[in-house]
C-alpha positions as CSV (number, residue, x, y, z in Angstrom):
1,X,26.9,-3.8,-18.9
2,X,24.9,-4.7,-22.0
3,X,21.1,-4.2,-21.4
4,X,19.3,-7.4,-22.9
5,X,17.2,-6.7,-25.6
6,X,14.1,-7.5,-23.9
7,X,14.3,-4.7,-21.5
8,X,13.8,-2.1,-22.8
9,X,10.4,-3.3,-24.4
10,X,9.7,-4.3,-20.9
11,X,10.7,-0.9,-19.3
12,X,8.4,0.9,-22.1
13,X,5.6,-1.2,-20.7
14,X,6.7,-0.6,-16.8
15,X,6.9,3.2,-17.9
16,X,3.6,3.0,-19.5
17,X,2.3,1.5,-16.4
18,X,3.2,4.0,-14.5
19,X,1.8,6.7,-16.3
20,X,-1.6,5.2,-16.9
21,X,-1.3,4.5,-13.0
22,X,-0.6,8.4,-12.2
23,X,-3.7,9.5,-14.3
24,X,-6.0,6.3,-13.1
25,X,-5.2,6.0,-9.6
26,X,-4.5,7.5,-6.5
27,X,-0.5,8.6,-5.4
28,X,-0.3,5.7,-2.9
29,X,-1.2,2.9,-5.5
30,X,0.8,4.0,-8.4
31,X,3.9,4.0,-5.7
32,X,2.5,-0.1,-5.5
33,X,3.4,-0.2,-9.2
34,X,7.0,1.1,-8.3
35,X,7.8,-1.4,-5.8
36,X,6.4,-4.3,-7.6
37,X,9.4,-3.6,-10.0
38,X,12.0,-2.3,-7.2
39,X,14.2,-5.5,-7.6
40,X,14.9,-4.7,-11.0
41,X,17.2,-1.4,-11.2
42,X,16.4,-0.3,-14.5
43,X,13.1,-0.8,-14.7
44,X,12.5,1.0,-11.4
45,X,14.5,3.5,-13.0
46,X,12.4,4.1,-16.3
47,X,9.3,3.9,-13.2
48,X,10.6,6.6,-11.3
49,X,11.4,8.5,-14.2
50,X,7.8,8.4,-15.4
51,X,6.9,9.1,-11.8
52,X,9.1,12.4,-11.7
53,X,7.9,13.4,-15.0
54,X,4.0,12.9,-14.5
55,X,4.3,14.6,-11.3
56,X,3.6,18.0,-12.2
57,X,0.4,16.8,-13.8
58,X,-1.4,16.0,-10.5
59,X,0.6,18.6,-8.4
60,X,1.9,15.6,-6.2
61,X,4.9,16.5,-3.4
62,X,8.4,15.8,-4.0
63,X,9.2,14.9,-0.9
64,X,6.9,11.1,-0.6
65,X,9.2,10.5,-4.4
66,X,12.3,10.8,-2.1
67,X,11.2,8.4,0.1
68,X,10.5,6.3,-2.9
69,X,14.0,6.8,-4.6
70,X,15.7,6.3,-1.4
71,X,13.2,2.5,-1.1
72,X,14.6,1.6,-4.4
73,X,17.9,2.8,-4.3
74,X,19.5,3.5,-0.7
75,X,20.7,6.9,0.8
76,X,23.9,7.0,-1.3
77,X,22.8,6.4,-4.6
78,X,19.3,7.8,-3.7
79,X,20.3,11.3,-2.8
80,X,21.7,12.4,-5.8
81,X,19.3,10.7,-7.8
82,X,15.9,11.8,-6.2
83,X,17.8,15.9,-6.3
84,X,18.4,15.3,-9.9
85,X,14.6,14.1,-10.1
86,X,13.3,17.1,-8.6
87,X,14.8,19.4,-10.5
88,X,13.8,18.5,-13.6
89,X,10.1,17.8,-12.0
90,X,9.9,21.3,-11.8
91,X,11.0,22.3,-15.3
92,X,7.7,21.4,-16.9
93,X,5.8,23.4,-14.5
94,X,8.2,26.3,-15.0
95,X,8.0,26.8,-18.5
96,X,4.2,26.1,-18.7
97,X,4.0,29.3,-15.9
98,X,6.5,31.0,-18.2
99,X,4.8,30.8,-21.5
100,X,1.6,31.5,-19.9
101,X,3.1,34.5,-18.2
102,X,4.6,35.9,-21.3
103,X,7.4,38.7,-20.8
104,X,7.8,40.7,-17.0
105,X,7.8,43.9,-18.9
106,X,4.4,44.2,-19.0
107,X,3.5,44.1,-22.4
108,X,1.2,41.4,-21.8
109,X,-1.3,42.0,-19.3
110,X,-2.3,39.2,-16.6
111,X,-5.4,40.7,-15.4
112,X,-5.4,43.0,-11.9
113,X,-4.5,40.2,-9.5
114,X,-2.2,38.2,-11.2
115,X,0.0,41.5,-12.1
116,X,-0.3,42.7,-8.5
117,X,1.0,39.2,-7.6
118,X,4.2,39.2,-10.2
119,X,4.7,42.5,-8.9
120,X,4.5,41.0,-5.3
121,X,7.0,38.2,-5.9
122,X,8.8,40.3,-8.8
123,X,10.2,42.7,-5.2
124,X,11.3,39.8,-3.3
125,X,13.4,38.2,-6.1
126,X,15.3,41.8,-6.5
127,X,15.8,42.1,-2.9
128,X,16.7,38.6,-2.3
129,X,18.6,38.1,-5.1
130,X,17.4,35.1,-7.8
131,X,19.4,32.5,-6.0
132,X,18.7,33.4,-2.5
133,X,14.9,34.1,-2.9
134,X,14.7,30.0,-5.0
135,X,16.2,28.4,-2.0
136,X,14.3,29.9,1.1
137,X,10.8,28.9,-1.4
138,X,12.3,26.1,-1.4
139,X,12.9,25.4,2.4
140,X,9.9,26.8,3.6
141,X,6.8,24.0,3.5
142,X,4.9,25.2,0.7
143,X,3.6,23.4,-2.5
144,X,6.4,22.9,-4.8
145,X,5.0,24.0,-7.9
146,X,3.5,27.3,-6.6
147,X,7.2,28.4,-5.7
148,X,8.4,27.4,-9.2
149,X,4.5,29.5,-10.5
150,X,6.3,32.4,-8.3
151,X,9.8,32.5,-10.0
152,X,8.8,32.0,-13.3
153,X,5.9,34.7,-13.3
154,X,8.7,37.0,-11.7
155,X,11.2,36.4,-14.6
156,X,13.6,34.4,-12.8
157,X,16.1,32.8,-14.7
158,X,16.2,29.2,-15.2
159,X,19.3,28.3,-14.2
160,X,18.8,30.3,-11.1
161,X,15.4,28.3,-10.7
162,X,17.5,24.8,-11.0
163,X,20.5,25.9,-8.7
164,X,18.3,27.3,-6.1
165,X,15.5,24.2,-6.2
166,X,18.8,21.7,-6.1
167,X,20.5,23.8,-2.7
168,X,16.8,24.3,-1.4
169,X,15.4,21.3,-1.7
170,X,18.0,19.2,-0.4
171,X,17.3,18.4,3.4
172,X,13.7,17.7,2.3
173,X,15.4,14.8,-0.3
174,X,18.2,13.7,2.6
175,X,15.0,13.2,4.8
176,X,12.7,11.4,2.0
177,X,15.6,9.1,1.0
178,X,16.8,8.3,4.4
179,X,12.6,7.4,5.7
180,X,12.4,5.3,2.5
181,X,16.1,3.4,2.7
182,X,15.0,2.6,6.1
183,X,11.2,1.4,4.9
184,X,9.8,-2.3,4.5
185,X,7.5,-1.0,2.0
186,X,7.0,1.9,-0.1
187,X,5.2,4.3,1.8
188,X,3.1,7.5,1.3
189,X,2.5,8.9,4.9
190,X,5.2,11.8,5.0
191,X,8.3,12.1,7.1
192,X,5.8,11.8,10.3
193,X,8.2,13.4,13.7
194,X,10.9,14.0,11.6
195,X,9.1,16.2,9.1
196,X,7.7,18.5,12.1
197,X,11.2,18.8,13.1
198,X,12.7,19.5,9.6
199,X,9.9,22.2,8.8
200,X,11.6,24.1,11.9
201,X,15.0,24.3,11.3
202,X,13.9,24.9,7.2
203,X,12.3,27.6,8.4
204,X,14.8,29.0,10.6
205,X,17.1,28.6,7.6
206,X,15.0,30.8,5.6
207,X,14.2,33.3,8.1
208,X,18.5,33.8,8.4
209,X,18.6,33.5,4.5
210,X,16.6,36.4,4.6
211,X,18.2,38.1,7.3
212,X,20.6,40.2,5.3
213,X,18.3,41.8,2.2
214,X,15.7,42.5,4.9
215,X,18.3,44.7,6.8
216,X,19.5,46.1,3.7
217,X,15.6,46.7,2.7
218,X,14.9,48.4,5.9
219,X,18.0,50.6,5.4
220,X,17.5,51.6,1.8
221,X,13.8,52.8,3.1
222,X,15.0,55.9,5.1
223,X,17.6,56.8,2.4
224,X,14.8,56.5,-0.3
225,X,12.1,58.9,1.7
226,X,14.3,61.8,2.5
């Protein structure tokens, strides 16, 4: 389908919007900006985009952008939409950690507790494996960007960051999409029951996730001491 060549001009202003919207104003009005345009697919696209992007700059939840994605675009074409959105939300965070962290061979010092917390996080990704240690961050309930601060101070490769934020993240984006297909309006209050529910079996995902290096930790222990 040809776009009509006053679109894109339109969606550059609808983008721009959005982003003067995220520094201005508060999470729940900017998400008013997104559903003025929600009848129009592409520029709700080029919004949400802006919205994904300008995220990390105001350390907003991923989840309440789910529930926005799945407003706009329903559970089917929501869910893989609103994944592919939070992975690359947390690329920018990533890389800014990264840079700031320099190399995990300690060449470049972070100061006492910074390098007692890299060395913290630095064990669990070696005992749970990159992969593994990525998607029980990502199921527990903790700030998004301070699990991607955690794998990036600790070395962890991108790819394993993007793999493991797409598997980990995914019943928090199911839930998001499905509470915002089912909205009348945008909203911004969380996933309410559902979320309390979701927390629990998240966290009893993680805890089974970890099950295995945590026996093989406890095992290793004894062999190490004697």
């Amino acid at each position: 389908m040809t776009v009509p060549a006053g679109r894109p001009i339109a969606g550059l202003l609808v983008l721009s919007g959005v982003l003067v919207a995220g520094v201005a104003l508060s999470p729940s009005a900017t998400f008013g900006v997104l559903e003025a345009v929600a009848a129009d697919p592409f520029l709700f696209g080029l919004a949400v985009a802006g919205m994904y992007l300008i995220r990390p700059l105001f350390a907003w939840p991923t989840t309440p952008l789910a529930v926005v994605v799945g407003y706009g675009y329903g559970v089917t074409a929501g869910v893989p939409v609103a994944l592919a959105g939070v992975v690359v939300t947390v690329l920018p965070t990533f890389l800014a950690v990264r840079w700031f962290a320099g190399p995990v061979d300690g060449s470049l010092s972070l100061g006492p507790s910074l390098e007692r917390a890299r060395a913290v996080t630095s064990r669990y990704y070696e005992t749970t494996g990159p992969v593994r240690g990525v998607i029980v961050s990502r199921l527990a309930p903790i700030p998004s960007d301070v699990s991607t601060a955690a794998a990036a101070i600790s070395g962890v490769d991108l790819r394993h960051v993007a793999v493991g934020t797409a598997i980990g993240e995914l019943p928090w984006t199911v839930a998001g999409v499905v509470v915002g297909a089912s909205a009348a309006t945008i909203t911004t209050a969380g996933l309410g029951d559902v979320g309390i529910e979701l927390a629990a079996a998240c966290a009893l995902a993680g805890v089974l996730l970890l099950a295995g290096p945590a026996y093989r930790l406890v095992r290793e222990r004894p062999a190490a001491s004697s």
